[in-house]
DRENDRENBA-743584 format. One record per residue: x, y, z of N, C-alpha, C, O, CB in turn. Coordinates in steps of 0.2 Angstrom, whole numbers, plus 5000, padded with zeros to 4 digits. Glycine has a CB too. Example, Ala and Ser with C-alpha at 12.3 -4.5 7.8 and 13.67 -1.06 7.14 Angstrom:
<atoms>
506649725039506249785039506649845039507149835042505749785045
506449895035506849955036506450005039506750065040507049975029
</atoms>
This chain:
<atoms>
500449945000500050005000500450065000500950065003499550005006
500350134996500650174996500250234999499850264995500850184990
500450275005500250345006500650405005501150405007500150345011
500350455001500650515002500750575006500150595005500650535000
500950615009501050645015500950705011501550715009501750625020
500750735010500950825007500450865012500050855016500750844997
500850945007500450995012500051015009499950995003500851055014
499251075011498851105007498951175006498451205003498251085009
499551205008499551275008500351285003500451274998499551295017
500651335010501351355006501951305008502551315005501551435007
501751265013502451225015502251245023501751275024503251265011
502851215028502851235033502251205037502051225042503051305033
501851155035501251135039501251095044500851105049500751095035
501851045045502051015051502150955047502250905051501551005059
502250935041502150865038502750835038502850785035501950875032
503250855041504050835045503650755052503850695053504450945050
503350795056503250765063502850705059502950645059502750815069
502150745056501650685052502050605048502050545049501150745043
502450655045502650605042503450535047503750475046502850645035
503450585052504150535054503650465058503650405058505050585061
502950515062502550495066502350435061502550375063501950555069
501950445055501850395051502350325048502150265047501650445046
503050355048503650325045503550255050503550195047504350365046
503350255056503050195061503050115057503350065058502250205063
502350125052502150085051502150065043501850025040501650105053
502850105042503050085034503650065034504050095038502950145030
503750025030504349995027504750035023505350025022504049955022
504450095019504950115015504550205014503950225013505050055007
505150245013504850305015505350335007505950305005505050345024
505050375004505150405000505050504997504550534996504950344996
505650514997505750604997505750574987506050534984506750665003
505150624985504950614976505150674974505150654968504250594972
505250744975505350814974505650854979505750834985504750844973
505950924975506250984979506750954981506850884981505851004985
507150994982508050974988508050984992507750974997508750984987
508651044993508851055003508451125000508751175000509951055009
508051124999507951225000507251225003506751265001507951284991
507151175009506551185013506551105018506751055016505651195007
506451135025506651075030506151055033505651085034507151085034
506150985037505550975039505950965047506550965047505150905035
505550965052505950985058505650925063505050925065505751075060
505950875064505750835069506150835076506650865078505750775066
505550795079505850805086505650745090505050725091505550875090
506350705093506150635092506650615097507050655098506050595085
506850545101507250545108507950545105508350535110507050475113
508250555099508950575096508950665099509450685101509050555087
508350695098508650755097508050805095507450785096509250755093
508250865091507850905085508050895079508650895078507950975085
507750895075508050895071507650925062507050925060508350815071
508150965061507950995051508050965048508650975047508251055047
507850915043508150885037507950935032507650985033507750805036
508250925028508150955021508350935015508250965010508451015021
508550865015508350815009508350755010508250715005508650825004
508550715018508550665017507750635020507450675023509250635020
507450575019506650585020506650585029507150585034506150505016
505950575030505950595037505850515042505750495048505050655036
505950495038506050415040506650375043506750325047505950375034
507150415041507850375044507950385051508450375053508450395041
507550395054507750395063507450315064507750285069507050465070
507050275061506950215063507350155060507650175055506250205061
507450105062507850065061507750005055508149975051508050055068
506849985055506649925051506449985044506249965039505849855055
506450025045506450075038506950065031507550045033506650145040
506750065024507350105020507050185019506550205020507450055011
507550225017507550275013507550295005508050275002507850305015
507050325002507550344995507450414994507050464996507150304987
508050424989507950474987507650464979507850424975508650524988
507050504979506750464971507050514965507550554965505850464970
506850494960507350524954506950604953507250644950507150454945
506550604956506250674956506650734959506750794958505550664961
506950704963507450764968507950804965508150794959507850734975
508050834968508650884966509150864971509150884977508450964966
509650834967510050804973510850844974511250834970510050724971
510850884978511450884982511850874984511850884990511450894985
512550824982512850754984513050804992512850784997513650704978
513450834991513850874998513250855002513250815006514250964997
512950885002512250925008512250855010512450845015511450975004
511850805005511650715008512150705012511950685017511550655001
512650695012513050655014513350685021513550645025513650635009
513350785021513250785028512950785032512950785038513350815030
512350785027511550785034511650725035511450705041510450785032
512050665032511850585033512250575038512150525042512050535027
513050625040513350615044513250645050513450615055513850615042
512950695050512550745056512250725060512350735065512050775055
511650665056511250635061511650565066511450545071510450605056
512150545063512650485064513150535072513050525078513450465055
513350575070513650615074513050625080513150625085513850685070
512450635078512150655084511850585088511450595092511550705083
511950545086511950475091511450435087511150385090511850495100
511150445082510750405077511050365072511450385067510250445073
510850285075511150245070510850255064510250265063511150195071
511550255059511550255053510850215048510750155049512250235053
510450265043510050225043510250195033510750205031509050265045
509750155030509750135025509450165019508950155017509650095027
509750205016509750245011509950215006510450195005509950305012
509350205000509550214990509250274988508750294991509050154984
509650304983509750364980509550324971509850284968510650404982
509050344970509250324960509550344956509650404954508750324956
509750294954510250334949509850384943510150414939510650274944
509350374943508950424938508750514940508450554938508050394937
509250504949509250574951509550624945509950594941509650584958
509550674944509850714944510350754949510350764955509550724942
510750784945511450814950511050894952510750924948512350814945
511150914958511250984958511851014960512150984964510751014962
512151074956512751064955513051164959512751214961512851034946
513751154958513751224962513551274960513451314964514251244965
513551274952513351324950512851344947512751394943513551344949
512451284951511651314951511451354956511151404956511051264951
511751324962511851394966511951454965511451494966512151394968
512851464963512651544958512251564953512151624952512951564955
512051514951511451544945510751594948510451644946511051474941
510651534955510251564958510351634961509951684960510051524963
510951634964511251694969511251754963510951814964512051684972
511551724959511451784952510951824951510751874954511551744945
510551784947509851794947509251834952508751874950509651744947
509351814959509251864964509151934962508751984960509851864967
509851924963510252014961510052044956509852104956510952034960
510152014950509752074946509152094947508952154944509752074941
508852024951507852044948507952114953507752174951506951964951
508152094957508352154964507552154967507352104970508652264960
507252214967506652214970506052184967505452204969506552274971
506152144962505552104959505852024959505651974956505352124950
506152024962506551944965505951894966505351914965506951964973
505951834968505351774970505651754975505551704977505251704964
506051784979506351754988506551684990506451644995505751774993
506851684983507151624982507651594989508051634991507451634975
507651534991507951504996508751524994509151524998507851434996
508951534987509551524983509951464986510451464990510051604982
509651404985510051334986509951294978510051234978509551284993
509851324973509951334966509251264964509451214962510851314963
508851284965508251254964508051244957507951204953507851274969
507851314957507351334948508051324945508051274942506851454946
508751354945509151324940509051254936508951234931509651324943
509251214942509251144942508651134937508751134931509151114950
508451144939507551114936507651134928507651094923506751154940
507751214928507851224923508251184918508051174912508051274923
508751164921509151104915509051074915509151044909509551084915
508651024920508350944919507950964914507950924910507750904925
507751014912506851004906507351034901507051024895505851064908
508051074899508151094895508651044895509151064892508251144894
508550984897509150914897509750934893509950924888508850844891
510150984899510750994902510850984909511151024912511051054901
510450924911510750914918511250844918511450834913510150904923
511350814923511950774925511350724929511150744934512650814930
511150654927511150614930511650574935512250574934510950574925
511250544940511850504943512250454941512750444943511550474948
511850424935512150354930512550404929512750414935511850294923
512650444925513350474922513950474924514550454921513350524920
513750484931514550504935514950414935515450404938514450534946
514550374931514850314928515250304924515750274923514450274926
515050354920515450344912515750424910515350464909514850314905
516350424910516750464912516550504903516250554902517650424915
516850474900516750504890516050524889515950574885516850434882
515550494893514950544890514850574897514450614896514050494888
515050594903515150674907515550694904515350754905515350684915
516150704900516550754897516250794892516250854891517050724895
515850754888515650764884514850824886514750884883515550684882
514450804890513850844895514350904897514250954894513450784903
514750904900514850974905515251004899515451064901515450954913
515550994893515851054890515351094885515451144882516551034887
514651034884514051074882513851124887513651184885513551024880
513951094895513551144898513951204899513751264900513351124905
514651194899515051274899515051304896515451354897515451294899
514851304891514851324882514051394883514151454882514551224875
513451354885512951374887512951434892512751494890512751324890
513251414897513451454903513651514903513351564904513951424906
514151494901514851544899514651594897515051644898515251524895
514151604892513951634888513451684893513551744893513651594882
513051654896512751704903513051744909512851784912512551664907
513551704908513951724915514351784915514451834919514351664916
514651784906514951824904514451894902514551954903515351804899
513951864899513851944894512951974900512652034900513551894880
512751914902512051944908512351934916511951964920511251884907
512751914918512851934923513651954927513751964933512651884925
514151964921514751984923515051944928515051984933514852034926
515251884929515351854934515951794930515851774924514651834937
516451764934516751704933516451674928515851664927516751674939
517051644925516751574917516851504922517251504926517451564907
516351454921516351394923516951344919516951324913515751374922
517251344923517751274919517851194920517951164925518451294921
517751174915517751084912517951074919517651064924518351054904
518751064917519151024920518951014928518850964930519851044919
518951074930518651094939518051054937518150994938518351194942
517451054935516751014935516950954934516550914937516351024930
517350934930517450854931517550814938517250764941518050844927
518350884939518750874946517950834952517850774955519150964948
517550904953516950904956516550854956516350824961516750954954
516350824950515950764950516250704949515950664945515350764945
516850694950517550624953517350644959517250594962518550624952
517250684962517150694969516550654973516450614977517050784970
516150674968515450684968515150584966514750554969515150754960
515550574963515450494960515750454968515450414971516050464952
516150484968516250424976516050444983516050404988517150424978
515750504984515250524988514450454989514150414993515150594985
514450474982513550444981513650374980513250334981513150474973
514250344977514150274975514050234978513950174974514450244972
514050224987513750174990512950164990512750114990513950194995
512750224989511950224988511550224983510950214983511650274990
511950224977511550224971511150144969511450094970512050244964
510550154967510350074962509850104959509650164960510049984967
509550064956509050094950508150084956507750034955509050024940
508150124959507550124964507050104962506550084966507450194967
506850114954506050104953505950024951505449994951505750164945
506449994950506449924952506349884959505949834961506949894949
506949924962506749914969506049924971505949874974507049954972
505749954971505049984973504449934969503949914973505050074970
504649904960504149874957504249804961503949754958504149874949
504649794966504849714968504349744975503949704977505849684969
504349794978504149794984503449794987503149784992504349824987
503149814980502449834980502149754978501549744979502349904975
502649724976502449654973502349604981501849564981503249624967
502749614985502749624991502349624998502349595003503049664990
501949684995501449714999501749745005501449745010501049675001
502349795004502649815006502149895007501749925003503149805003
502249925015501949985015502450065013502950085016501749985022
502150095009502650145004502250225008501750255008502450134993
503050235009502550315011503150385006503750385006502450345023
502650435003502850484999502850545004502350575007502350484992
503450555004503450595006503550685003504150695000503650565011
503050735003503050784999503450845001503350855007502450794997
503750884999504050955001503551034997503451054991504950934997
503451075004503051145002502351105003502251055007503151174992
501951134998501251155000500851144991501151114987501151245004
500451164990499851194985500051214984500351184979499351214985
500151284986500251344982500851344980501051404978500151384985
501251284979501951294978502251264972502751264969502251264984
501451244971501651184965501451244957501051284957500851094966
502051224952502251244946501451264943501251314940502751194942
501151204943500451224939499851254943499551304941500051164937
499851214948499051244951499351294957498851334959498451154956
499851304959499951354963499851414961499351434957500551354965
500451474965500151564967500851584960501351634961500451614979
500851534952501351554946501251634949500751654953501151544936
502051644945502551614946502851634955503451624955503051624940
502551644959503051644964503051574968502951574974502951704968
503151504964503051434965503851404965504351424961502651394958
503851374968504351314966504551274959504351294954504251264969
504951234960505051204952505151164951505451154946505451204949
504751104955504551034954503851034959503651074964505250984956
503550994955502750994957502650964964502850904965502350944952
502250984969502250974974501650934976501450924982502251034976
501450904972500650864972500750794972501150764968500150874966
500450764977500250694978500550654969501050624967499250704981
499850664965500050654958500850624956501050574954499950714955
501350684957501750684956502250634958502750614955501750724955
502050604965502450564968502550484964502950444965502050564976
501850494961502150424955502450424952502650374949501950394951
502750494950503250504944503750514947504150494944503150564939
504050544953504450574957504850504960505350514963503950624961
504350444960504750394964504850344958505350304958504350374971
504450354953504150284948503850224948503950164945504550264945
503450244954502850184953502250224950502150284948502650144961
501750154949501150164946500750224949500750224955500650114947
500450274945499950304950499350274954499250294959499650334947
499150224950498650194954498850154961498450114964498250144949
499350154962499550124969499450164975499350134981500250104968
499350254973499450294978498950274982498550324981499450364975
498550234987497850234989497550294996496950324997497750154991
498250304999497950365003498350425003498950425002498050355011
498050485003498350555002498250575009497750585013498050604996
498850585011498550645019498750685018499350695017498850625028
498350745018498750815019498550855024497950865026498650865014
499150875026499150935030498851005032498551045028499450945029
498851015037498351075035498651115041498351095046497451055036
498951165042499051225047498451245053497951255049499151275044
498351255057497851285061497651355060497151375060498051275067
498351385058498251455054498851455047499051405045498551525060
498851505044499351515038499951535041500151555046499051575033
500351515035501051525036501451535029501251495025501351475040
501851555027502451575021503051595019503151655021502351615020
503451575017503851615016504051625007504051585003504351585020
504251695007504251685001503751754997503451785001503851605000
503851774992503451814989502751794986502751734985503851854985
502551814986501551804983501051834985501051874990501251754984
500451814981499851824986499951774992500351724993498951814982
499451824997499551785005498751825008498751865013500551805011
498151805004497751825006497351855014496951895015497551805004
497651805021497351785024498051845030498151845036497151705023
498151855025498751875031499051925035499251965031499151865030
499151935040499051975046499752025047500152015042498751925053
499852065052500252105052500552115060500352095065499852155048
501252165059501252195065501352165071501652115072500852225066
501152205077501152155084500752085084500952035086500752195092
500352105080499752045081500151975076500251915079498752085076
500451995071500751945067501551915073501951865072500852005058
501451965077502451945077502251905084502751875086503252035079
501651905088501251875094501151805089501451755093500451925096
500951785085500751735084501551695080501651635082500051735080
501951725076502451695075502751685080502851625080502851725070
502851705088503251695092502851625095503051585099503251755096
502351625094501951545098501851525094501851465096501251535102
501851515086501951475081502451405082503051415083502051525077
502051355080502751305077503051245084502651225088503651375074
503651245084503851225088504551275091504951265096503851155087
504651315087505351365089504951435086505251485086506251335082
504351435084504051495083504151485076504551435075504251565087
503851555069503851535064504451565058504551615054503151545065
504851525059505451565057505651485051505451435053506151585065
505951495045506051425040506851405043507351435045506151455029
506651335042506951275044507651275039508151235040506451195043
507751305034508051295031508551385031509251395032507751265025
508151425031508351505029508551535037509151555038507551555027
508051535042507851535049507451625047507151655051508551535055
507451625042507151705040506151695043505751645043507151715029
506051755045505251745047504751745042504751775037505051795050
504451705044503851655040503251735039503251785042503351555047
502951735035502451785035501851735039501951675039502251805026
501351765042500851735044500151755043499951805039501151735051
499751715046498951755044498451695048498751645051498651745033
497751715048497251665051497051625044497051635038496651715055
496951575047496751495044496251525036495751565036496151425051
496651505032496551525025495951455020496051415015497451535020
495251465023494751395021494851405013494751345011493851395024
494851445009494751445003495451415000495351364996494551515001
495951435001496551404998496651345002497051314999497251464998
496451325007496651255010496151185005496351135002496351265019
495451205007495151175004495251164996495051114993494751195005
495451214994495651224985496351154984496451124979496051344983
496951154991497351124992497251074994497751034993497651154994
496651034997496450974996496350954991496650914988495950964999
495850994988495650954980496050944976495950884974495250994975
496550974973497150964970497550894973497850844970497551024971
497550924980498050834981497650764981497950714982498450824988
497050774980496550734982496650694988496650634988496450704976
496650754993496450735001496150685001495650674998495950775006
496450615005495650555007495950575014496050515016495550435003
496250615020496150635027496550715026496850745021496650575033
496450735032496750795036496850785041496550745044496450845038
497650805043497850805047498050875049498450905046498350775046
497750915055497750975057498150995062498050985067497250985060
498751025061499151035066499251095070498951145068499651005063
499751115075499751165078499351205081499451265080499951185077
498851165084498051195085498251225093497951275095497351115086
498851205097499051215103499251305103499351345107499851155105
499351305096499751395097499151425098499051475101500051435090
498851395095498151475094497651485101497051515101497451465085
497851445108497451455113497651505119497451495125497351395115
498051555116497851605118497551685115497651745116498251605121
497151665111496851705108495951705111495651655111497051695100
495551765112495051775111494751745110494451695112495051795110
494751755104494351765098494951745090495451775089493951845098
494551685085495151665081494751685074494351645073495451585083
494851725070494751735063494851675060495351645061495051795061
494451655054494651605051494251645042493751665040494251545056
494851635037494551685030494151615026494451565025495351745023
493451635025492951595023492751585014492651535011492251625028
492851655012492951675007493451725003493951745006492651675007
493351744997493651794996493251864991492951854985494251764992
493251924993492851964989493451974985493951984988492452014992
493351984979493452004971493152054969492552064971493251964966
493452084964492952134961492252154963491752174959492952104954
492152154970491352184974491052084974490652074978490752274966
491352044970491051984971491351954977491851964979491151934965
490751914981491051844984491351764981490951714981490551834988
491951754979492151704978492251644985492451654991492751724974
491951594983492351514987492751474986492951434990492051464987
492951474977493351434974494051484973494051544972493051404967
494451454973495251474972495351484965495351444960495751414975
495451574965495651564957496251564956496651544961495351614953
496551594950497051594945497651634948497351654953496851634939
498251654949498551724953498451804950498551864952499351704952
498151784944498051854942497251904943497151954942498151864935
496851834948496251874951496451864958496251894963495351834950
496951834958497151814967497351864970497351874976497851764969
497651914966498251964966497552024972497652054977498652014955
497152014969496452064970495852054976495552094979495952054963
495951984978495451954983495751994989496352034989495651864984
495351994992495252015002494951955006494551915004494752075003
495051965010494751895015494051915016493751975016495251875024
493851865017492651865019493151815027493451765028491751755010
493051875032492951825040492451795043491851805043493051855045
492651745046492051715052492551715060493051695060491751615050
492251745063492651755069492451675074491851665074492351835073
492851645077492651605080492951605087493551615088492651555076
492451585094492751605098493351555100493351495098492251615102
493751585105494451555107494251505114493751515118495151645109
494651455115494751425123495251425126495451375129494751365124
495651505126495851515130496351485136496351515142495451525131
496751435135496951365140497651345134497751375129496151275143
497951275138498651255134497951185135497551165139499751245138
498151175128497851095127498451065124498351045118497051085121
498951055126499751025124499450945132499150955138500651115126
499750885128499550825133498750795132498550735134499450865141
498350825128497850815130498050755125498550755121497250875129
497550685125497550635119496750605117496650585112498150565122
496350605121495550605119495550645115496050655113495150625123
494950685111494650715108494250735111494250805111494550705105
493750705113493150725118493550765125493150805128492850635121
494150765126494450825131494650885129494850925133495150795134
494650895124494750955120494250995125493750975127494650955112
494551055125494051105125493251115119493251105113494551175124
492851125123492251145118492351185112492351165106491751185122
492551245114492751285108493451295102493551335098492751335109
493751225104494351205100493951155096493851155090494951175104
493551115100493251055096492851085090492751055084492851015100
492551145093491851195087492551225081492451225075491251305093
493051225083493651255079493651205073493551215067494451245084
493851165075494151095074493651065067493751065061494151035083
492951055071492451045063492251105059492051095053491651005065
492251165062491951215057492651215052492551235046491851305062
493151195054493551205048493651125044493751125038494351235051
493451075049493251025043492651035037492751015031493150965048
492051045039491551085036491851125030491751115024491251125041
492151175033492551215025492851195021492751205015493151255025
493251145023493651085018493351025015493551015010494251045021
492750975018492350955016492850875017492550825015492150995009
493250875019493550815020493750805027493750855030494050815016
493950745030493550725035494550745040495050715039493050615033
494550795046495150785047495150725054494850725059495350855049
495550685051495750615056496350645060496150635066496050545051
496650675060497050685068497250765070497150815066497850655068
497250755075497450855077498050855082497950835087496650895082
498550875080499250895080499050945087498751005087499550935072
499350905092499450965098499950985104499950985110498950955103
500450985099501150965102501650965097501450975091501150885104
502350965097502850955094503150895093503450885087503250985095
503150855097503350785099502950735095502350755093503350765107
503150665093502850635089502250615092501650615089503150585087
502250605099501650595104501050625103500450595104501850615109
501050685101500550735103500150755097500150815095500750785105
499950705097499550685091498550685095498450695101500050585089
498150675092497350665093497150615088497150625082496850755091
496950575089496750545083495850535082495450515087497150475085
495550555076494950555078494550515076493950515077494650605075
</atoms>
């Protein structure tokens, strides 16, 4: 059986905890998109911990890991997160990487950093961990597969097409340093003996395990809105962030995907430029980043501050449908009990209209939030594990926002620890 773990928003939903909490019961955990330019933050009896590309599964011991051919892979970054967590007293876990990854390389980094700067103040607040580069080349097939770093005459052959390319950018749109062959070679000899303990062709592995009846979990990076098609274009990522894609991203069937769990915030959160309808400001905004999360609302990867807002029903629910939610998982419901009174945006007014459905980014640009004020309970509900113990007006919380989404939320997140969990 295969589940997928993703978010319904911009990222940052808690689907780090969900999913290591989930890793339990699975056999094989698999990261299908994105690289280190967004982390998921667990917290578990080794420690804290940010990953940012290895999956959220290797703290357990009867697990494998993959990295699927979808990622953007990092060799340096993999192999110190891999030695990080070893260093912090977690045995070493079992990781395949496919050889159908692609390389991310250093100077897609600069490409990113480059790029930045000129856009200057029309920038996309890019992580610059060379992400959209990368991608860019996979689809303009100038990237570097992992098989290659096999065969030395056809990478010589690839990297002096790519500096050819480059060079030509580097010199005449960004004034900056020319890429050279020989150093890139040097770099991925580096790069070949780093990775070649972990490489095998994963999507065989996987068509043997499913054969198996092995339990498969996908695990996704970002949110909805993050994804290249149906997200807030272009201030998106550059690989698709949807359930969907996790069959392409790992290479199994689609039809195997049978549960989607997504995530869901208790309130909004962001990083990043875009619309961000729902979202709030000032003391009131820097009050809730500070009880936000489990370290308050700052990125796992950046540590820069997350933009924030009250629980966004129109773009959440719009972020179920896309991933095609069969649960919700509601998390960090513990922050918001000290507020009054908790706004929740129901709709969106447009052009003098009330909208329900999530549009395009260029009517998005225009929307304002439609509120429903709902009253606060006032208390720490951290410990609680019943449901029925919740407070009264957490619980009215709790289905008025299942009601919005229309899909059914099976657990509620009240805590940081894997523990603290509600199951409904």
């Amino acid at each position: 059986m295969v589940r997928a773990i993703v978010g319904a928003n911009w990222g940052d939903e808690g689907k780090g905890k969900v999913t290591d909490m989930l890793a339990k019961e699975s056999d094989i955990i698999i990261r299908f998109q994105g690289g280190s330019n967004a982390g998921h933050t667990i917290i578990n009896e080794y420690g804290r911990f940010a990953l940012h590309l290895l999956p959220s599964g290797v703290f357990y011991h009867h697990t494998t890991s993959i990295i699927g051919n979808g990622v953007a892979l990092n060799i340096p970054y993999f192999v110190n997160e891999l030695n990080s967590l070893v260093e912090a007293g977690v045995p070493k876990p079992r990781i395949l990487v496919s050889d159908r990854a692609q390389i991310l390389m250093p100077y897609h980094v600069l490409f990113d950093q480059y790029e930045e700067e000129r856009l200057g103040g029309h920038s996309f607040g890019s992580t610059k961990s060379g992400i959209a580069p990368f991608y860019s080349d996979k689809y303009a097939k100038i990237g570097i597969q992992v098989s290659e770093l096999f065969n030395t005459e056809v990478l010589r052959e690839r990297v002096e097409k790519i500096c050819l390319l480059k060079n030509v950018m580097l010199e005449h749109l960004y004034h900056k340093p020319l890429l050279d062959a020989d150093e890139i070679m040097k770099t991925l000899a580096e790069y070949r003996d780093m990775i070649a303990p972990y490489v095998c062709d994963t999507s065989a592995y996987l068509h043997e395990a499913l054969r198996e009846g092995k339990n498969i979990l996908l695990e996704g990076q970002l949110g909805s809105m993050k994804d290249p098609d149906h997200g807030i274009y272009p201030m998106v990522t550059s690989s698709s962030t949807l359930a969907a894609y996790g069959a392409i991203g790992a290479g199994i069937p689609p039809y195997e995907i049978k549960n989607i769990t997504v995530v869901v915030k208790a309130y909004s959160s962001a990083v990043g430029a875009g619309a961000f309808v729902s979202e709030i400001f000032d003391e009131e905004a820097e009050e809730l980043r500070k009880r936000g999360g489990d370290k308050g609302e700052y990125g796992a990867t950046t540590g820069r501050p997350r933009r924030v807002g009250w629980l966004d029903c129109v773009a959440s629910r719009y972020g179920c449908r896309i991933q095609g939610a069969t649960e919700v998982v509601l998390t960090v419901v513990d922050a918001l009990g000290y507020l009054d009174e908790i706004p929740i945006c129901v709709g969106y007014e447009i052009d003098g209209k009330i909208e329900k459905d999530f549009p395009a980014t260029e009517k998005l640009m225009r929307a304002k939030p439609v509120w429903k004020v709902l009253p606060g309970w006032k208390c720490d509900i951290r410990g609680i594990r019943n449901y029925e113990d919740l407070p009264e007006n957490c619980r009215n919380y709790v289905e008025t926002i299942e009601q919005e989404l229309g899909v059914h939320i099976s657990m509620v997140s009240n805590g940081p620890g894997r523990e603290d969990i509600i199951h409904r």
